[in-house]
VMD Tcl script that draws the C-alpha trace (Angstrom):
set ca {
  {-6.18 27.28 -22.26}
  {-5.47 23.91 -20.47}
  {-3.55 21.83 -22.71}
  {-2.57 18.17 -22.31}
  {0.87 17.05 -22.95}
  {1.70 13.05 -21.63}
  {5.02 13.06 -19.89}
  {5.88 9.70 -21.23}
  {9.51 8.55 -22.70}
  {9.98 7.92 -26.18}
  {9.69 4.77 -27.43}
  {13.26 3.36 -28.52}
  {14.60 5.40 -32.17}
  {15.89 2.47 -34.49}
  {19.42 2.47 -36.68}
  {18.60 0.01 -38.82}
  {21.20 -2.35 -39.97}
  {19.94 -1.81 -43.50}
  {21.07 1.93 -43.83}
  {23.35 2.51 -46.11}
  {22.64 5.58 -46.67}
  {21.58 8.34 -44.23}
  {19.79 11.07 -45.52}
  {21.78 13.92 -46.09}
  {19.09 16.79 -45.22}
  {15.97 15.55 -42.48}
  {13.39 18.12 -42.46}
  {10.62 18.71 -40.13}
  {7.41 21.23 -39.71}
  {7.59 22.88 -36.34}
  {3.71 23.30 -35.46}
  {2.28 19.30 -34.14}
  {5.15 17.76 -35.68}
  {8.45 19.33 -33.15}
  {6.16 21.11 -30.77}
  {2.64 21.59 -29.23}
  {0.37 23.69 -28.97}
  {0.75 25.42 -32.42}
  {1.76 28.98 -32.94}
  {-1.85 30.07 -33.87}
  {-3.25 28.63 -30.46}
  {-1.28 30.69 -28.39}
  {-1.38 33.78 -26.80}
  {2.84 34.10 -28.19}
  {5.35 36.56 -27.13}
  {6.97 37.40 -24.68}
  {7.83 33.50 -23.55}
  {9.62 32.64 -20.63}
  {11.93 29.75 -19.62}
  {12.01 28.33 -16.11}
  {15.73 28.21 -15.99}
  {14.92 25.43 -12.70}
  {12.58 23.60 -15.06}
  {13.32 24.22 -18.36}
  {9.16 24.78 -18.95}
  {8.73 27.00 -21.31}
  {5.86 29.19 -21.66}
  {3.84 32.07 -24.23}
  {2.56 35.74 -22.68}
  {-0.61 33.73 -21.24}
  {1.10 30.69 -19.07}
  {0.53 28.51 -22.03}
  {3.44 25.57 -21.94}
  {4.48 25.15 -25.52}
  {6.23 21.62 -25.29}
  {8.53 19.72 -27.86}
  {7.23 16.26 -28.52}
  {9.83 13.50 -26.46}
  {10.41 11.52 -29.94}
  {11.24 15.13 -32.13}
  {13.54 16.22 -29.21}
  {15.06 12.38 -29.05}
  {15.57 12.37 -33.09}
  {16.75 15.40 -33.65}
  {19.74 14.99 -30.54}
  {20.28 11.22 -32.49}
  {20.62 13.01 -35.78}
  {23.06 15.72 -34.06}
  {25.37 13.55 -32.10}
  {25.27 10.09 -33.29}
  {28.21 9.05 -35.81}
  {25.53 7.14 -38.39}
  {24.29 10.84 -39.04}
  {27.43 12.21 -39.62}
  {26.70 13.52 -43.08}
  {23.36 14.62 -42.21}
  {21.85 17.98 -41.66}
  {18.88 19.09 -40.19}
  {15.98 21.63 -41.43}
  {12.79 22.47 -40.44}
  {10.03 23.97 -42.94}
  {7.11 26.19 -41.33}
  {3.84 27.45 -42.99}
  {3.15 30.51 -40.03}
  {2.94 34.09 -40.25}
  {4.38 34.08 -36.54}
  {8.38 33.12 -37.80}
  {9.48 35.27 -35.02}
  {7.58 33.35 -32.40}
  {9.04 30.30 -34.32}
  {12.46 30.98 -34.09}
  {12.40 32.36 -31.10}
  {11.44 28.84 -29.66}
  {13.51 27.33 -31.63}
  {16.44 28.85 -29.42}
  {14.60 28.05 -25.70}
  {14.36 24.59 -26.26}
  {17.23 22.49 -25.40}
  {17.89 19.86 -27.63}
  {20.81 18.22 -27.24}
  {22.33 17.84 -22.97}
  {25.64 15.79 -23.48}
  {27.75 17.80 -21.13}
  {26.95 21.22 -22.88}
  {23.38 22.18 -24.06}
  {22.37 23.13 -27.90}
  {19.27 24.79 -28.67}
  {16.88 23.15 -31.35}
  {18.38 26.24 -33.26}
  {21.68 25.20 -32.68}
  {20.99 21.95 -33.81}
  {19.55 22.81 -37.17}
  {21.52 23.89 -40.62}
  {18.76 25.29 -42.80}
  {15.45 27.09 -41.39}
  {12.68 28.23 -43.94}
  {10.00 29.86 -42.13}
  {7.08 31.49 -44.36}
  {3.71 31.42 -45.68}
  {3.01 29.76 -49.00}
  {3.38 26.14 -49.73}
  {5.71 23.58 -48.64}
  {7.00 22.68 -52.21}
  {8.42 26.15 -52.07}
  {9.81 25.61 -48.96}
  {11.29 22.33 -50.57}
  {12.65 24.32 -53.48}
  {14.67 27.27 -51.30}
  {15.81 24.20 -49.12}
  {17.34 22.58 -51.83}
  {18.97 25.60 -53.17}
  {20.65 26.61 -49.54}
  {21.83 23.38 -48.73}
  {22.66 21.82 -52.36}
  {20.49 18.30 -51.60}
  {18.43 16.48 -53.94}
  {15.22 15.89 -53.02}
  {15.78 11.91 -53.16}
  {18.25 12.22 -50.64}
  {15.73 14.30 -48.08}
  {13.45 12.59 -45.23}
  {10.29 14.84 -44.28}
  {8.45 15.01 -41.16}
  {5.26 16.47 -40.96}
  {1.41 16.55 -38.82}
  {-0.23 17.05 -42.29}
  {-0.62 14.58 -45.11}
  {-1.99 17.24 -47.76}
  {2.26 18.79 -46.95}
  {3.46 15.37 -47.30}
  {1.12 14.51 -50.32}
  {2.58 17.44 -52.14}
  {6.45 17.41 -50.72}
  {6.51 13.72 -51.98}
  {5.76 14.62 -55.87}
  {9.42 16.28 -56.04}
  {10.65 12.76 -54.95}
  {10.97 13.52 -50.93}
  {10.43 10.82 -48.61}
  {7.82 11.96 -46.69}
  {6.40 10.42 -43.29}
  {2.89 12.19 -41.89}
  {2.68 11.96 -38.22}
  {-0.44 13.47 -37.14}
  {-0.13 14.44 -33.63}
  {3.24 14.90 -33.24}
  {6.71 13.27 -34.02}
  {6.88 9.52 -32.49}
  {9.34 6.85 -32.26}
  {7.29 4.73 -34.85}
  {7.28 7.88 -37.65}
  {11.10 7.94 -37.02}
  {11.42 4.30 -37.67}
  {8.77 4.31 -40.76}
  {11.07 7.26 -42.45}
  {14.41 5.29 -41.62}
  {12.91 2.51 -43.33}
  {11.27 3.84 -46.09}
  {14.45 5.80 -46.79}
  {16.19 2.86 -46.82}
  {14.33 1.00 -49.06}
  {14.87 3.56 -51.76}
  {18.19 2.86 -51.54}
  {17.54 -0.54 -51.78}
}
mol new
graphics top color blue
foreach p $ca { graphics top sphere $p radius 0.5 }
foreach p [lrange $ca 0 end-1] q [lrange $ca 1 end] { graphics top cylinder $p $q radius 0.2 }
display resetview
């Protein structure tokens, strides 16, 4: 399977001015949202890590790759003082949360002097079949935030449609986490807090 990833930086992540607020608990869906190709297009385990490149790849050859504007996000959420009472989460709707988390710790995140993992990076990690609300629900309970004060990430609006009627702000990004879904949620999160 030849998949095609563009190599191409990020476009710049805003901090807008008008944040009061941060979000206390950002959440994102792993498959097309953090990473590409999904779980269920792969060949999966074992996966190897070119420790020269960093490429990482499933039983097949297959690169899995994490999306420039997830990996930039995620190390802005984790380092940067405006997200110092934030948290991060991810939500998954697979059957393969082995695979998942298993990926989770070969990608590096975060390279300021000492690498984290995108597992070292996040708080809360609900990996399961079912729906997202439930997802929302066990999130809520293990890290005691209110849905208002989540931001959601996700490739598909039917997850988003139904995350946002518990009062989640919810951003679809089909195809992948980009600088402009980062910059929508920032700003829709901010004006709820209006």
């Amino acid at each position: 399977m030849d998949i095609a990833f563009m190599d191409v930086p990020c476009a710049t992540l805003d901090l807008p001015r008008s944040l009061r607020e941060t979000p206390k608990l950002i959440v994102y869906d792993l498959d097309d949202t953090i990473w590409f190709p999904e779980l269920y297009m792969i060949a999966g385990a074992p996966f190897v890590k070119d420790p020269a490149t960093t490429k990482t790849t499933d039983a097949s050859g297959v690169e899995v790759r994490v999306y420039p504007a997830a990996r930039a996000s995620i190390s802005l959420v984790d380092t940067h003082e405006t997200f110092s009472g934030t948290k991060i989460a991810v939500a998954s709707r697979t059957h393969r949360g082995q695979w998942a988390r298993t990926l989770m710790s070969m990608f590096d995140i975060v390279d300021d002097g000492g690498a984290r993992s995108l597992a070292q990076c996040v708080s809360f990690v609900d990996i399961a079949s079912g729906t997202k609300k439930a997802h929302f629900a066990r999130l809520r309970e293990a890290s005691g935030v209110e849905y208002e004060d989540m931001l959601f990430f996700d490739n598909e609006g039917e997850n988003c449609v139904d995350v946002a009627q518990l009062g989640v702000i919810c951003v679809h990004c089909p195809g992948g986490m980009t600088a402009d879904a980062w910059n929508r949620g920032l700003a829709l999160f901010a004006r709820t807090r209006g």
